[in-house]
Structure formats: C-alpha cells, structure tokens
C-alpha positions in Angstrom: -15.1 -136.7 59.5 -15.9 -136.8 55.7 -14.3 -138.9 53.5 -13.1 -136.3 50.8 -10.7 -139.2 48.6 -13.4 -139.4 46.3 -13.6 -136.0 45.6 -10.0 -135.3 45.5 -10.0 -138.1 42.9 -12.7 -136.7 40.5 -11.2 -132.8 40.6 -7.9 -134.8 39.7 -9.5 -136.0 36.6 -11.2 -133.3 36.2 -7.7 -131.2 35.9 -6.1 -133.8 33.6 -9.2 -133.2 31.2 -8.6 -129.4 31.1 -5.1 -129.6 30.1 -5.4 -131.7 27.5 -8.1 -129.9 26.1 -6.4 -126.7 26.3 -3.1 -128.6 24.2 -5.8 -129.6 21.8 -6.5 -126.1 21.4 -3.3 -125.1 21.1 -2.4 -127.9 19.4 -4.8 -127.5 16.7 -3.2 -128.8 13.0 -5.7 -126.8 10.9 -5.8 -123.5 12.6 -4.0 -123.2 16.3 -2.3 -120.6 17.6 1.2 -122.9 17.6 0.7 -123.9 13.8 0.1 -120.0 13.4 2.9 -118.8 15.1 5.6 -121.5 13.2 4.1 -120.5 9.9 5.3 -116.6 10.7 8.8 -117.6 11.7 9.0 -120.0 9.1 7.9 -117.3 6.2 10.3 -114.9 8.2 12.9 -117.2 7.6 12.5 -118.2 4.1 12.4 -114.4 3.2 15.2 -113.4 5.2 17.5 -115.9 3.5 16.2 -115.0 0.0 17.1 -111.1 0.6 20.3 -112.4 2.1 21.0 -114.9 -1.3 20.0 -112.4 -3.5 22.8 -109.8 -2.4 25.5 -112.4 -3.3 26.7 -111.7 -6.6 29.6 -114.2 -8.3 
C-alpha cells in the first residue's frame, strides 16, 4: 500500500495558498475588484442623498 499522508498534506497547503492568494486579489487596496465595487455604491449613495437633500426646501 502507498503511504499517501504526505501527499494529502502538501495538496492541503497547497489549497490554503490558493485561497489566500485569490483574497489578495480580491482584496487588493489600490485597485481590486471589492475596493471597486464599494467605491460605486459609496458614489451612488452620496449622490442619491444629495438629489434627495436638494428637494427639501424650508
């Protein structure tokens, strides 16, 4: 019989690596898709409530 713990360990490592580079890539604070994708709703936000705020007259 083959021992396969070895190579169960390494393609366990090897799966740990991947995610955390794909988070770094996603993840990425200069131009990731996350940082992207919080910038548009933030934007839509901040407009939304100006049109909203502008409206109100005293």
């Amino acid at each position: 019989m083959k021992d396969t713990r070895g190579q169960n360990i390494i393609e366990y490592i090897l799966l740990v690596v991947a995610v955390i580079l794909v988070f770094l890539v996603l993840l990425n604070p200069q131009s990731g898709p996350v940082k992207k994708s919080v910038e548009t709703t933030l934007n839509s936000t901040t407009q939304q409530l100006a049109n909203i705020t502008s409206n109100i007259r005293f």
